[in-house]
C-alpha positions, 0 to 999 in steps of 0.5 A: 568487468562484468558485474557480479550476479545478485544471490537469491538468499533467505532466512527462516525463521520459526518458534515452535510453542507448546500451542503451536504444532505447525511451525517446523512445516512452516519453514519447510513449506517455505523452503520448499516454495523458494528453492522453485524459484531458485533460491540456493542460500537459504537459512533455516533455524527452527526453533529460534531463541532470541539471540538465534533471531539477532545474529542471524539477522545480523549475518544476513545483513552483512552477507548481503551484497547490492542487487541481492534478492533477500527473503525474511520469513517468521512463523511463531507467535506475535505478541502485544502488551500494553505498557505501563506507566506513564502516557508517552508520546501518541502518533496514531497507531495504537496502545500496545508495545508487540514484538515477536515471540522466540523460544526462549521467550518463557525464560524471560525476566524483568531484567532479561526480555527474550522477546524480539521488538518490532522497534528491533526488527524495523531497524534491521530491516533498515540496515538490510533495505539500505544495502539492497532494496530487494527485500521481501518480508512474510510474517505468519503470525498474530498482529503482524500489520504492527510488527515494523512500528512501535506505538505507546498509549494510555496506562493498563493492566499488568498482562500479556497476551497474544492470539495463538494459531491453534485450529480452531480458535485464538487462545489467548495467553494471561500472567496474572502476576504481570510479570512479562508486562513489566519486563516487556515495559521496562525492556521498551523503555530502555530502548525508548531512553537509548533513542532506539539507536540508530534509528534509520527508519522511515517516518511512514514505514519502510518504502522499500520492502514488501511485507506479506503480513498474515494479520491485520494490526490486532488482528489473528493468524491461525494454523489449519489442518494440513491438506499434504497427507504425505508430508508427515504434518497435521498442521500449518500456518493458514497463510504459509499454506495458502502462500507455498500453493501459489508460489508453487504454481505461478510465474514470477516474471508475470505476477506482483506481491499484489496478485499473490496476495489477492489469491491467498487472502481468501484462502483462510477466510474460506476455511470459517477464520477471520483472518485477513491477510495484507500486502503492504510497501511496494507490492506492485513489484514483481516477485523477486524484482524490483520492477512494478506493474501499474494496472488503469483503473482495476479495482478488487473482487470480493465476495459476501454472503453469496455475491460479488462486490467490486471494492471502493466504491464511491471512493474509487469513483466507480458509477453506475454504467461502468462496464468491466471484466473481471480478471482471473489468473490461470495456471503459472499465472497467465490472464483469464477473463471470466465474464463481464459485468455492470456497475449497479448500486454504487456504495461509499467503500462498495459496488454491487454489479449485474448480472449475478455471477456464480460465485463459485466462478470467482476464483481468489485473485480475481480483479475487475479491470474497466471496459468502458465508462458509463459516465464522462470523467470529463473533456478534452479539448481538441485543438489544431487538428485538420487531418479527420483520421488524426481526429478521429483515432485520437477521439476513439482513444480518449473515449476508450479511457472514459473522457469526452473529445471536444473539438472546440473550445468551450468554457462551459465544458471545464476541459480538464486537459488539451490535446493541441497539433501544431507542424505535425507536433502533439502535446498535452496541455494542462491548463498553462502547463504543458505535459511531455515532449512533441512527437511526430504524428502523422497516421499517413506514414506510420499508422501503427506508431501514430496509434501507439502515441494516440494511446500514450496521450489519451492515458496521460489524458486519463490520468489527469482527469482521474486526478482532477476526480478525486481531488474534487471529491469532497464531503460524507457522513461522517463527523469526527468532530476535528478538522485536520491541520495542514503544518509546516515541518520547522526546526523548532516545531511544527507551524499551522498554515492558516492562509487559504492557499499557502506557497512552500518551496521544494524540498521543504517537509509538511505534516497533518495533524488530527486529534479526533473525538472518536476512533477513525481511519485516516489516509492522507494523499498529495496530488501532484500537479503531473497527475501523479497521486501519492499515499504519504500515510504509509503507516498500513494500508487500510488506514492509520488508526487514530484513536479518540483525543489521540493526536496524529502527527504526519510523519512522526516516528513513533516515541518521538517528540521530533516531527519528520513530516513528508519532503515535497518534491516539483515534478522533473523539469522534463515532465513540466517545463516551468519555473513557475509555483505548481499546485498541489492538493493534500487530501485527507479521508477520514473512515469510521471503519478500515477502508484500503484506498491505495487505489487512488495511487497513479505514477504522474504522466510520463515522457512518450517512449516507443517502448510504452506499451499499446495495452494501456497500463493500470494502477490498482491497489488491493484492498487487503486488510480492509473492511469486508465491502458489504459494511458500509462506511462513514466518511469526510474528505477534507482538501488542502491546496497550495502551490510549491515553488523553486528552491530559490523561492521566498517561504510564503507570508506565514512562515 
């Protein structure tokens, strides 16, 4: 029976406002865009009111099929407002109810709210995710970074207000008798006391759809003259604009949500606004697909006051020497290099290069992908090796990723992996933990495939010594006055892992918990003991913010007194073959400012395939949302180890 084909199916949504003039252009841009990469089933409604918002997103779910590829768009106004009364449960977002503005939005009442909660929002998206992954959110409108969370603070003043998209400055928008503050706080109360129904949504956000957002969390979305003489429009979202000429000319087989979002996100910071646009969940993927691209070791291009900066700094290990070429897209997407540069100064979120480039060479998307590496990350071992063209191919490979080949056992060298032959059979080794399936290698008979296994274990190579970097990161400037809590997830609460290395068994949840003294930004990282670096903090992408005396609590749903916590999970028994307890790293990055650090992410090593590919493949994330390079931050890192044994495993003595 041959299988169905997935529909390309989309909604659009938009809610014109008497200060909005661009919004019908919005959601024609966007039809305009999608129908270029096929889509056929596309719903528009403009203007839309509330109950237009609900039961369309109602029908899209039930219309939508497993394999669909599902687009949501939104343009109008986002809105917050702080809620009144008492304090509710804190989790370290921030202190405002927000939620979507639709049409009908000015008829509300204390009794009658027309507003569209994000709360509302994330648990259709749920139910949409849960039925095909395949899902693409792009919200052009003022504090979308928050548009999936709820989050509930400290007490304030009767008012509301939102940053409209006008061309030329936010205006912001004050009830005086407070009366959509009430109905807005009563409305989220309800919602509060019903448990917000069936709340399938994820501790840390969605992991399955891609948000194109165009504001951080309190941050602008603006409109912008529209540059079409001929469409009939004066105006239209600066992001929506940006996104329909990028998706106009580029190739979906060969560009990520990641490369789209580096292209646009300079387009209204360019045009004298401070709007950021950000790409959070999965953007790795495809357009349209759910296949990913993982890049080794790129990192983003920014531009400040006349120079280029590569973005992360001291905190994406970038050094001195370091050599890369920057990375720009051509038309329909493909590959251009445009020079090559030099690390020179090395800041904690920045790194300045040699020689200057002109930045009018720089075009929006560009990314710095590694050439060679200044400094050692550090040695491998060779063991077992009689052949000299095996020897040499594969310390020809392992230099190209930055470590250093060690032909003899040395202590003094800290090797970080080994690369041992034995009877023609290659394998890695960390420590006692051996790393893949033995292969063939024998250069003699077959040259091209002994290359293209050489470069498949001096990546897994790479990566583990990349993993051993980071996690031995350690200290910075900055004093939050808190030191952060390691807690395992219980039915009763949550339990505070005092001894010095803790064992917890597979499957069981943990959690952080941090109560500052000052405003920070936390990203919280698990190590895993094949290489792989995962963000458990997902929340967004420049860093959860945790206001003073707030208390974040990993993996808590906002206005739940229930901690989830993250599920631990060993690595596949086909990766590492042992039963024994594996070790793990929790790091914690504490910043005085957003710093996007999805960079650190990389899939763990993978089992050899011959379809791997010789290219060795990357794991840049970007840096959207996040501070502008050239203001520095402060920084502490702090480091938790444990070991994670089997199922069947006793818990460790502190529980």
């Amino acid at each position: 029976m041959t299988a169905k084909p997935s529909t390309k199916r989309a909604l659009l949504l938009g809610a014109p406002a008497e200060d909005l003039s661009g919004v019908e252009h919005d959601i024609e841009l966007m039809t305009a865009a999608l129908r270029e990469h096929e889509f056929s089933n596309i719903t528009s409604i403009c203007p839309a009111t509330r109950n237009d918002i609900v039961s369309a997103l109602d029908q899209l779910v039930a219309d939508t099929r497993p394999g669909d590829i599902v687009v949501f768009y939104y343009s109008g106004h986002g809105s917050k407002v702080e809620p009144l009364g008492a304090k509710l449960t804190g989790t370290g977002e921030d202190s405002y109810y927000r939620f979507l503005v639709p049409s009908d939005f000015p008829e509300s009442t204390e009794g009658d709210f027309r507003g569209f909660t994000n709360t509302e929002l994330s648990l259709k998206l749920a139910r949409l995710t849960k039925k095909s992954p395949n899902v693409t959110v792009i919200m052009d409108c003022c504090f979308a970074g928050r548009v999936f969370r709820k989050s509930e603070d400290d007490p304030a003043e009767e008012k509301i207000e939102w940053q409209d998209t006008s061309r030329y400055r936010p205006t912001r928008y004050h009830e005086s008798k407070g009366r959509w503050a009430r109905a807005a706080s009563k409305y989220f109360e309800t919602l509060r006391k019903r448990g917000f129904g069936e709340d399938t949504r994820a501790a840390e956000a969605n992991p399955h759809a891609v948000q194109l957002l165009a504001s951080s969390a309190n941050g602008k979305a603006y409109e912008t003259a529209c540059n079409h003489s001929d469409c009939g429009h004066e105006a239209a979202g600066a992001m929506t604009l940006a996104l329909h000429d990028v998706l106009s000319r580029i190739d979906p087989t060969h560009t990520t949500w990641q490369d789209v979002g580096r292209m646009i996100r300079m387009t209204p910071r360019r045009s004298g606004h401070d709007q950021l646009v950000s790409v959070e969940g999965p953007y790795r993927r495809f357009l349209f697909s759910l296949h990913e691209r993982e890049e080794l070791g790129a990192v983003d291009v920014d531009i400040s006051s006349g120079r280029v900066y590569l973005v992360g700094g001291a905190l994406a290990d970038l050094r001195p020497g370091d050599r890369y070429e920057l990375v720009s897209f051509g038309h329909r997407g493909n590959e251009e290099i445009i020079s090559a540069c030099e690390v020179d100064t090395v800041r904690s979120s920045f790194a300045t290069i040699k020689p200057k480039l002109d930045v009018e060479r720089i075009a929006p998307g560009t990314r710095a992908r590694p050439i060679t590496f200044g400094e050692s990350r550090g040695f491998v071992e060779l063991r077992g090796f009689t052949s000299e063209a095996e020897r040499d191919l594969l310390e020809a490979r392992v230099r190209a990723v930055g470590l250093t080949p060690s032909r003899e056992p040395d202590p003094a060298s800290s090797a970080i992996a080994c690369l041992q032959l034995a009877d023609h059979k290659l394998q890695l080794f960390l420590g006692e933990f051996g790393f893949d399936v033995p292969r063939t290698f024998m250069p003699g008979k077959l040259p091209q495939g002994a290359r293209h296994l050489a470069q498949h274990f001096a990546e897994a190579a790479y990566r583990i010594g990349r993993a051993n970097t980071l996690a031995n990161l350690c200290g910075g400037r900055l004093d939050p006055d808190c030191e952060p809590q390691l807690a395992r997830v219980r039915a009763d609460g949550l339990q505070e892992l005092s001894e010095a290395r803790p064992t917890l068994v597979d499957g069981e949840a943990i959690s952080m918990i941090i109560e500052p003294r000052l405003d920070i930004h936390a990203s919280v990282f698990c190590i895993h003991p094949n290489a792989r670096i995962e963000l458990l903090s997902r929340a967004q992408g420049g860093g959860v913010e945790i206001r003073a005396r707030e208390i974040y609590r990993l993996g808590q749903r906002s206005g739940e007194q229930r901690v989830r916590g993250i599920e631990l999970r060993r690595p596949s028994r086909s990766i590492l073959s042992t039963d024994a307890p594996l070790p793990f790293t929790i790091m914690v990055i504490l910043t005085d400012k957003q710093v996007d650090l999805r960079s650190w992410e990389q899939r763990g090593v993978n089992r050899f395939s011959w379809t791997d590919p010789l290219k060795p493949p990357s794991f840049a994330r970007n840096a959207l949302g996040g501070a502008r390079p050239t203001a520095d931050v402060l920084f502490r890192i702090y480091k938790f180890e444990f070991d994670l044994a089997g199922a069947g495993a006793p818990l460790s003595s502190d529980c």
